[in-house]
C-alpha positions as CSV (number, residue, x, y, z in Angstrom):
1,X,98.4,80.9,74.4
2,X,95.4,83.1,75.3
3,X,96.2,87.2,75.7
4,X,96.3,87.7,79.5
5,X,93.4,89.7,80.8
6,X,95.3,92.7,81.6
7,X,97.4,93.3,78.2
8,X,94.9,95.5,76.8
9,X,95.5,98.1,80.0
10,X,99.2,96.9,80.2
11,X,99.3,98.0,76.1
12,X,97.4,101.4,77.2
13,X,99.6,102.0,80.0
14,X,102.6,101.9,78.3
15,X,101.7,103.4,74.7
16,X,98.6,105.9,75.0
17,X,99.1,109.5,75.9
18,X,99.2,110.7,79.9
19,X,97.5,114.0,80.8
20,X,98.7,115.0,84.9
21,X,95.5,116.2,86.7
22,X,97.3,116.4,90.0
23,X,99.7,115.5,92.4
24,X,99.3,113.1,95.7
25,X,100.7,115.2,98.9
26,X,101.6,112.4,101.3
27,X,104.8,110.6,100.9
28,X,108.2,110.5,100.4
29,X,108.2,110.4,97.1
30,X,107.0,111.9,94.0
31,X,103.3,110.6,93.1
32,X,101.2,111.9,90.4
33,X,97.3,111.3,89.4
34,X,97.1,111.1,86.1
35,X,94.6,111.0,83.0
36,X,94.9,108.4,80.0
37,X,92.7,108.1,76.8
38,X,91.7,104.5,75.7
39,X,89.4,105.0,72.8
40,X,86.5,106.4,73.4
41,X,87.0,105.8,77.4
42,X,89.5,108.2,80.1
43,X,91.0,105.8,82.7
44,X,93.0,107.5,85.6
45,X,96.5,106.4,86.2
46,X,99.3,106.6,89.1
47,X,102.5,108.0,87.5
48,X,106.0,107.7,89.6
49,X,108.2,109.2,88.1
50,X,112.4,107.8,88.7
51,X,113.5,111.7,89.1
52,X,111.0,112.1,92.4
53,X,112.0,109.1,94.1
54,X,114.0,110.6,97.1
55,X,117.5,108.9,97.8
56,X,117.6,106.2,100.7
57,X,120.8,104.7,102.5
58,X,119.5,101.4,102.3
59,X,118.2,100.5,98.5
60,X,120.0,101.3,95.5
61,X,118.7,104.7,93.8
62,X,116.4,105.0,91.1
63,X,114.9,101.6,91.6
64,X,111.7,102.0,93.4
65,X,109.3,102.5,90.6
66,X,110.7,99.0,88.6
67,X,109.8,97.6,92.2
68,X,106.4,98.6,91.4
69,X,106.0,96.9,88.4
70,X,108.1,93.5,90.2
71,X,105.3,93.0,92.5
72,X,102.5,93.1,89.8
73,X,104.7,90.5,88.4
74,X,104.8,88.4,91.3
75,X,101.1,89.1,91.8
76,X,100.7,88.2,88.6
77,X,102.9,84.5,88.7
78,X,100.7,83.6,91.7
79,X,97.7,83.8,90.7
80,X,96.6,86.4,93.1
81,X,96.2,89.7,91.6
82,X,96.5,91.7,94.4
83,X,98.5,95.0,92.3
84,X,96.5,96.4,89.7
85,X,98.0,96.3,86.3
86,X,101.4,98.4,86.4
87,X,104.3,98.8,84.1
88,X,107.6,100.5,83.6
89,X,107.2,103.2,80.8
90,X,110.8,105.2,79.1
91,X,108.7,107.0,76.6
92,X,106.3,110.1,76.1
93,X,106.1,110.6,80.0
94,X,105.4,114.1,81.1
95,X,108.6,113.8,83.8
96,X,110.7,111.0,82.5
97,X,110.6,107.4,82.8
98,X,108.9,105.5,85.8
99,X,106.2,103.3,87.2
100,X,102.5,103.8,85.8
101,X,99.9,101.4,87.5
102,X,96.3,101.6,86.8
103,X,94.4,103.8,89.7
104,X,91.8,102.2,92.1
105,X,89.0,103.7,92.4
106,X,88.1,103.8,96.4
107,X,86.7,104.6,99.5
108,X,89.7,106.4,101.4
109,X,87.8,106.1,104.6
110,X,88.7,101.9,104.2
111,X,91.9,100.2,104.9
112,X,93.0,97.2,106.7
113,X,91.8,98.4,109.7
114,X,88.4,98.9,109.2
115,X,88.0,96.0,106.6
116,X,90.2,93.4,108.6
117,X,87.7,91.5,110.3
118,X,85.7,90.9,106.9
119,X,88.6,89.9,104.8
120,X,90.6,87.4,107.1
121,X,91.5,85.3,104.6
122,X,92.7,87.6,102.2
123,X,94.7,89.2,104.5
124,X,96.1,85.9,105.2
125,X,97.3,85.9,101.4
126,X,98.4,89.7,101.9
127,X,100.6,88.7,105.1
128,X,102.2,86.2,102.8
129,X,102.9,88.2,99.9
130,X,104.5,90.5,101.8
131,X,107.1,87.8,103.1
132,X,107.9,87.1,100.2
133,X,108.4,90.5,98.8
134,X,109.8,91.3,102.2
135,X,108.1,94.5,101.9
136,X,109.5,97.4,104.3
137,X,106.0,99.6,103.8
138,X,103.0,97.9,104.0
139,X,100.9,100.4,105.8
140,X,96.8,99.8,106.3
141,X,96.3,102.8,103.7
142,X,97.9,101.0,101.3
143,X,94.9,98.4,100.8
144,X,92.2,99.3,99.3
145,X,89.1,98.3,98.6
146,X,86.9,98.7,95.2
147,X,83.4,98.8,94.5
148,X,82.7,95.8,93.9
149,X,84.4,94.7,97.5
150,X,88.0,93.5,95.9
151,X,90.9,94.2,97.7
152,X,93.7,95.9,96.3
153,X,97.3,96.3,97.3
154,X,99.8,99.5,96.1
155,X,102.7,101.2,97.2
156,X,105.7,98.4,96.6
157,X,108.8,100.5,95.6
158,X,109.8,99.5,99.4
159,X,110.5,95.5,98.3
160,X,112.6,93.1,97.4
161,X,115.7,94.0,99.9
162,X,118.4,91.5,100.7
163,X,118.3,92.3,103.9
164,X,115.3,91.7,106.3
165,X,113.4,94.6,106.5
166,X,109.7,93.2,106.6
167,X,107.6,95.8,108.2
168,X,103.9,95.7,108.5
169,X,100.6,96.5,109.8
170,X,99.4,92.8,109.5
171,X,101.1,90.7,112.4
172,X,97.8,88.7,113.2
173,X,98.6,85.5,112.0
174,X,102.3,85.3,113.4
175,X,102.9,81.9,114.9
176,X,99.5,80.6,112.8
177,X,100.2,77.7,109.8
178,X,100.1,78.7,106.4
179,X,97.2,77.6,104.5
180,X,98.0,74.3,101.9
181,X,96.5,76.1,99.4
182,X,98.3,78.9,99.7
183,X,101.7,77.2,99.7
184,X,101.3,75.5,96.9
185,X,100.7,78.8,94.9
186,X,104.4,79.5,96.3
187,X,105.5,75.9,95.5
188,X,104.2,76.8,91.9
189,X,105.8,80.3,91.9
190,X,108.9,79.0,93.1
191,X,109.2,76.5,90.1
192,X,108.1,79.7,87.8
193,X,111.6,81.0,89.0
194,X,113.9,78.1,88.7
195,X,112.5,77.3,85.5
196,X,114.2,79.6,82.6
197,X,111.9,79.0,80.2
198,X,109.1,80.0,82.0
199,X,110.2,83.8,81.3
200,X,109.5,85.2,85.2
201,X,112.9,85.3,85.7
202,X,113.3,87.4,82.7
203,X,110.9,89.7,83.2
204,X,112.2,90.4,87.1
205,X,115.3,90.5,85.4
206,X,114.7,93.9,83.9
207,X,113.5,95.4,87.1
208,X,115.6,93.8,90.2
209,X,119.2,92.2,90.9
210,X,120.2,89.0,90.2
211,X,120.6,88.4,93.8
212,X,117.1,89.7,94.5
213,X,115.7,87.1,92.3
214,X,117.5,84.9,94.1
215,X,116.7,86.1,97.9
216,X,112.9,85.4,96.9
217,X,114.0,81.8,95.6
218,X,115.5,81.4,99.6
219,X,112.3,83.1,101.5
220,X,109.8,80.9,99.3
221,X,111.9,77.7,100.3
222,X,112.1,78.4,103.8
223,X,108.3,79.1,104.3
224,X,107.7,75.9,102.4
225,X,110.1,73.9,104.6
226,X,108.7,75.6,107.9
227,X,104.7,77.0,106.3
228,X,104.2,79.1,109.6
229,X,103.4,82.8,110.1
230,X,106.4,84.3,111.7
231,X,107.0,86.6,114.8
232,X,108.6,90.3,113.9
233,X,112.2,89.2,113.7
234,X,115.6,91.3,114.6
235,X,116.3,94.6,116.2
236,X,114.5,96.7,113.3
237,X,110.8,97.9,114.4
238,X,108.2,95.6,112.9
239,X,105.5,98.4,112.0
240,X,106.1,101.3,109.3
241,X,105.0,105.0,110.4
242,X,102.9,106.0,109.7
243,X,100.5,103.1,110.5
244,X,98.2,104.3,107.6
């Protein structure tokens, strides 16, 4: 089987030696910018540390940066890649284990808002990775945009709940059908998960519950069963706050 084309940065990320150059302000959470040498080349990283991950009432502590890594996995088992390359790293960390996912170089004056009329139908694949993540975060600054025009998604310690919790900046396709080709990727992904031999399930395994696993299982079979956009849903607010 061919070497996937991110193992050399997923090898880098999780063996090579992390310099801190500074620390990102906004947030709940503890989020550092961080320096790595690869040979003869410096590539900047995103370091979340476990110990700066502030404790929530409603997921289980210490979990948020192997959520990171869960949704590059997903990413990943789709086809999309949408999360740059991230892993989970125990070892030679300057504050203990947590999530290190290679950093995007960006224009910070872009997010969804200003790129959403160019990118409809990525956004359309966003929207839907989201529902399947049931991601409680996904605010507009947490797209981004590189320079050669791809778009980017970060920030997914806020995923993989039981319990509904989707909230989002992206409501324009609610009540729109799903694109075929973009449930079949799900059809496909949801085969990935039933199939134990496939190894998805092991690798989520490591980084969410057994019942998480499954709770994707359920929201990939009800949007193939009914492939529409949905309306917010329940009594939570449907947009995260900041909106960027």
């Amino acid at each position: 089987m061919p070497e996937h084309p991110d193992q050399p940065i997923l090898s880098a990320l999780q063996e090579n030696e992390i310099s801190l150059e500074g620390q990102f302000i906004q947030g709940s959470n503890y989020t550092f910018l961080g320096m790595l040498v690869d040979g003869d080349r410096q590539i900047r990283v995103v370091y979340k540390p476990i110990r700066g991950e502030k404790p929530l009432w409603d997921f289980p502590a210490r979990t948020l940066a192997k959520r990171e890594v869960a949704a590059y996995i997903v990413s990943n088992a789709l086809g999309w890649n949408l999360v740059p390359p991230t892993v989970y790293r125990r070892r030679k960390l300057p504050l203990g284990p947590g999530s290190l996912q290679l950093f995007i170089e960006h224009d910070p004056n872009h997010n969804y808002f200003t790129l959403r009329e160019d990118y409809q139908s990525e956004f359309e694949k966003v929207c839907l990775f989201d529902l399947l993540l049931n991601n409680a975060d996904r605010k507009g600054g947490h797209i981004l945009q590189d320079a050669t025009g791809k778009i980017w998604l970060i920030d997914h310690g806020l995923c993989f709940h039981l319990e509904y919790k989707l909230r989002t900046v992206i409501w324009d396709f609610a009540g729109k059908p799903i694109p075929a080709s973009l449930v079949a990727d799900i059809s496909r992904l949801l085969f990935q998960l039933e199939e134990p031999s496939d190894g998805i399930q092991d690798q989520l395994g490591t980084l969410i519950s057994p019942v998480e696993i499954k709770a994707i299982q359920m929201r990939i079979t009800r949007l193939i069963e009914s492939p529409i956009y949905p309306f917010p849903q329940g009594k939570n607010r449907p947009y995260p706050w900041p909106p960027i």
